[in-house]
N, C-alpha and C positions, 0 to 999 in steps of 0.2 A: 504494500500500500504506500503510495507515494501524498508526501504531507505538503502543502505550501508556504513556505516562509514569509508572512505576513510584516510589513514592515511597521513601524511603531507610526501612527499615527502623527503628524506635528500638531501640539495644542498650541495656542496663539496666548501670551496673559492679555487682560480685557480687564478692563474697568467696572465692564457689565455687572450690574448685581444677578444673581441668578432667577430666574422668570420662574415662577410660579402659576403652572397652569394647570388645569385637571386634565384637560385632554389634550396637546397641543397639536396646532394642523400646520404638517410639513409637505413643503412642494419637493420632491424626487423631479432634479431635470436631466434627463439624460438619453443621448441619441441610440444607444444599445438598448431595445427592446425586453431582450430579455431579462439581463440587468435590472433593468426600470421597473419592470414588472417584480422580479424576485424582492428587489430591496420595498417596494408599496406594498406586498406581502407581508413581507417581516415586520415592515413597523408596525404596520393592523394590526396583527395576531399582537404584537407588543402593548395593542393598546392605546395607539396614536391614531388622528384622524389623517388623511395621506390624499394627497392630491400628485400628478402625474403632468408631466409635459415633455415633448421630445429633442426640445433645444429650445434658446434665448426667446426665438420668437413664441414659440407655442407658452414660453412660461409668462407673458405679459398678459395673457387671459385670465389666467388665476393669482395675479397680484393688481389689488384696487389700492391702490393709495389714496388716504382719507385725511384731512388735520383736523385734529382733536387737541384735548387741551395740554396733552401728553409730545403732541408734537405731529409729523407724518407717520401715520399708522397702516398694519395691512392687516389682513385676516390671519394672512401665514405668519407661524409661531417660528419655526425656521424652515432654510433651503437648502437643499443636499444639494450641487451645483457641481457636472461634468463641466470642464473647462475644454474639451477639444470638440466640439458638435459644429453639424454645419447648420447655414444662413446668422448666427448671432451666437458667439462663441458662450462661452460662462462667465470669462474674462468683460466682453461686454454688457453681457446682461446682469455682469456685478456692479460695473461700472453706471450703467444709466441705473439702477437700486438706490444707490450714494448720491448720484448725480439730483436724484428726488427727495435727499434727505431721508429717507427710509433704514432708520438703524435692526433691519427683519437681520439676525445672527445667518451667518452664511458657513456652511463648513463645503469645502471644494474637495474633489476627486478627479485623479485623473491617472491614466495607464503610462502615462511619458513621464511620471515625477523628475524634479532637475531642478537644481538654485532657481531659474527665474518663475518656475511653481509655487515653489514656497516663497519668493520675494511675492511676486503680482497678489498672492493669499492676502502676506500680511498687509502689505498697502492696500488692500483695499478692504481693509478692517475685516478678515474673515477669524471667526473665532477657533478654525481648527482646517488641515489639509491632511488628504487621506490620499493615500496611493496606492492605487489598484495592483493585484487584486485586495480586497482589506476582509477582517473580519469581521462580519456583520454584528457580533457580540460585543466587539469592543467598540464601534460606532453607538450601539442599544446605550452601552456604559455611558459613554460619552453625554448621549442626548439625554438620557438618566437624571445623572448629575449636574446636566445643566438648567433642566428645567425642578429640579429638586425632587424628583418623583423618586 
């Protein structure tokens, strides 16, 4: 039986206080099907409410930016964000996120990890970069603990 040697996640430190939500609704964008499908899976059975998109552009459907007295708000709690999709990378559809004042917590994934992954991450305030392939248990951990659950 051959095992995968999963690489340690990069967490980002963040000023964020930890969000407290009962259910929190995360958007999975990402242009591998299958992928997108298994990980909206997992979070469900976990207990999360899961929204789905196949790149930049299909994920500007399921984010309404709203101001409230808290500031630019959206519905998603956080976004799971491939950075190599075609028509509007992840890169940009992090970018116009920030561009809207929109502080939705961003963890990014991608199969190419390399310094300018983890740089684009942190500049663009993402609170965690996962490199494919990852274990979906220590992402669980992750969103866990960040939303105090």
């Amino acid at each position: 039986m051959e095992f995968l040697d999963y690489a340690s996640p990069e967490i980002f430190p963040t000023d964020r206080p930890r969000r407290h939500v009962a259910t929190p609704n995360v958007l999975v964008v990402d242009d591998d099907t299958a992928f997108r499908e298994l990980l909206v899976e997992f979070l469900w059975e976990a207990g999360y409410r899961v929204q789905a998109a196949c790149d930049g552009l299909d994920a500007f459907r399921h984010v309404d930016p709203r101001i409230e007295d808290e500031g630019v708000v959206s519905d998603i709690d956080l976004v799971l964000l491939d950075m190599s999709m075609p028509r509007m990378t992840g890169l940009q559809f992090a970018a116009h996120l920030r561009a809207w004042s929109l502080t939705t917590p961003v963890i990014t994934m991608t199969a190419f990890p390399g310094s300018a992954f983890y740089r684009n991450s942190w500049e663009l305030g993402c609170v965690a970069a996962f490199a494919k392939p990852f274990s979906f248990v220590n992402l669980l951990a992750f969103a866990d603990d960040f939303f105090d659950r």
